[in-house]
C-alpha positions as CSV (number, residue, x, y, z in Angstrom):
1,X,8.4,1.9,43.9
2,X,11.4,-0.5,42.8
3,X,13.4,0.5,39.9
4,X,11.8,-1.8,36.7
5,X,14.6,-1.0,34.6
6,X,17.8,-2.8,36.0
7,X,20.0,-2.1,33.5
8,X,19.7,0.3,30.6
9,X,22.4,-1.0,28.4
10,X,20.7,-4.8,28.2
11,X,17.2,-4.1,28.2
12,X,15.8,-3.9,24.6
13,X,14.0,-0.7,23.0
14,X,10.8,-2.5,23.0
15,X,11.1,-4.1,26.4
16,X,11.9,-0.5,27.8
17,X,9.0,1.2,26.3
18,X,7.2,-2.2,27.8
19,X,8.5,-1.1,31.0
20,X,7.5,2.8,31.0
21,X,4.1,1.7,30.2
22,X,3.2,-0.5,32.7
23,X,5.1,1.8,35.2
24,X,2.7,4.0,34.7
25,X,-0.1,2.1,34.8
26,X,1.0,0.7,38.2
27,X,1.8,-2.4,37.2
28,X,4.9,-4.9,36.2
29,X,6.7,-4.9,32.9
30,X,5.0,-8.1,31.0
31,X,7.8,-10.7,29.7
32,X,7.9,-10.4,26.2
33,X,9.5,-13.2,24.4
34,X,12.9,-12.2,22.8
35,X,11.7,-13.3,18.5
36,X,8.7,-10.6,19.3
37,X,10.8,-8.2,20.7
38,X,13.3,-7.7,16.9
39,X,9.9,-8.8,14.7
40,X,9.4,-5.1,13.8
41,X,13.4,-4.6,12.9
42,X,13.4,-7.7,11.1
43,X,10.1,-6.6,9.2
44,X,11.5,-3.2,8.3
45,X,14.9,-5.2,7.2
46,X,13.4,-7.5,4.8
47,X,10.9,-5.2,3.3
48,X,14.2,-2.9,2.4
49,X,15.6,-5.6,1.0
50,X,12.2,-6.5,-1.4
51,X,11.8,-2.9,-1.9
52,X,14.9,-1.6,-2.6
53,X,18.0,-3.7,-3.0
54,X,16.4,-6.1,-4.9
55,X,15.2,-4.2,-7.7
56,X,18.8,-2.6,-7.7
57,X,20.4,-6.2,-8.1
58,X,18.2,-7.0,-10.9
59,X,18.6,-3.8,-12.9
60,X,22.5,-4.4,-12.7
61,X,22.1,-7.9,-13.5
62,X,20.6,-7.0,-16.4
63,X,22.7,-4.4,-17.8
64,X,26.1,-6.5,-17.5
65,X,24.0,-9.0,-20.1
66,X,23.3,-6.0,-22.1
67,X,26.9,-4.8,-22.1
68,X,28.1,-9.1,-22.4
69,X,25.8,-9.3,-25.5
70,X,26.9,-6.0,-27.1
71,X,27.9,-6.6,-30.9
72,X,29.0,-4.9,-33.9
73,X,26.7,-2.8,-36.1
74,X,23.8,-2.7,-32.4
75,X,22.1,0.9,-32.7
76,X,22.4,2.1,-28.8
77,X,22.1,5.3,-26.7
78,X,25.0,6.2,-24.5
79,X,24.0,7.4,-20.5
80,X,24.5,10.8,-22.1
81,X,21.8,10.7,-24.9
82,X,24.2,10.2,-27.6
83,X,22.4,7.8,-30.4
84,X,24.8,5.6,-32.8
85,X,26.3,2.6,-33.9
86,X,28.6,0.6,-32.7
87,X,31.6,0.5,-34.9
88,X,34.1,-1.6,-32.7
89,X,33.8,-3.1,-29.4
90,X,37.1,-3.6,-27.2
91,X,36.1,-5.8,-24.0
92,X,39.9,-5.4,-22.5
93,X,40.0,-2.1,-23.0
94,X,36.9,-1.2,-22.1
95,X,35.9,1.0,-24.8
96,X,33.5,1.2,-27.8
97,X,33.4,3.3,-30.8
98,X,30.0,4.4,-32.0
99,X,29.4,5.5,-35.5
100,X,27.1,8.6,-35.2
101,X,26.9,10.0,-38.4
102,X,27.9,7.8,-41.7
103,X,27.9,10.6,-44.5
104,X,30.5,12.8,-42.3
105,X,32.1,9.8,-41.0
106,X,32.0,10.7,-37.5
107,X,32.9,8.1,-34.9
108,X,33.1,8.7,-31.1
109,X,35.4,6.3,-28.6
110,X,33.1,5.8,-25.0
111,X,33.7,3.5,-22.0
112,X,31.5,0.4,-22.5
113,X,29.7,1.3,-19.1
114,X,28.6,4.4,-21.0
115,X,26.3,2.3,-23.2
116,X,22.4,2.7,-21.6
117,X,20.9,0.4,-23.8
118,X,20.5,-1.0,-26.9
119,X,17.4,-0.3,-29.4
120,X,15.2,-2.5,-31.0
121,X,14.0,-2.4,-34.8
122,X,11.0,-0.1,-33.8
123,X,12.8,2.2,-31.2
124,X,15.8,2.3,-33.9
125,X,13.6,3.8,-36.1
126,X,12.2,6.9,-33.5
127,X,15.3,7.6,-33.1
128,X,16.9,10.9,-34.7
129,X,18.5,10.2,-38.2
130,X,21.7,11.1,-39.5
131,X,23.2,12.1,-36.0
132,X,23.6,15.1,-33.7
């Protein structure tokens, strides 16, 4: 029986798998165009992309207009679950002071990356008053 597989390195994974079947069936590889051959790795490649760097781009996208829009006296909760005020936001230097409590006149210095979001009237007032 001749050899169907002439050379391992340039024959395709589908084309191979092609090959073992009809060899053992009896018969001749079938020519498969070369576009059907990668459909399936170009299926899986942009379903990735829809699925799960997409989303990804999107969520960053819209936290760097969060942090762009980020103002003086904004209630927001830091990554760490830290609720307060922002006091003082330095772009340069990357930092913003949040006032957490205003009767003890505590303030706490984060990095601006640190700041998870920013609450609205109604979740401002869910939140925990007075601090801590």
């Amino acid at each position: 029986m001749p050899d169907l597989v002439p050379d391992a390195a340039a024959v395709s994974p589908s084309r191979a798998l092609a090959a073992c079947f009809a060899q053992a069936a009896g018969q001749t590889a079938p020519d498969v165009p070369f576009f059907l051959q990668y459909l399936p790795l170009l299926a899986i490649a942009a379903a990735a992309y829809l699925l799960l760097f997409r989303p990804e781009q999107e969520r960053m996208k819209k936290q760097r207009e969060l942090l762009a829009h980020l103002k003086k006296n904004d209630r927001v909760v830091t990554s760490s679950g830290i609720y307060g005020t922002v006091a003082n936001v330095e772009r340069e230097a990357d930092r913003v002071t949040l006032k957490i409590d205003d009767a003890a006149n505590v303030k706490l210095t984060v990095t601006l990356s640190s700041v998870a979001r920013v609450l609205r009237d109604d979740d401002a007032a869910s939140a925990p008053a007075g601090g801590a």
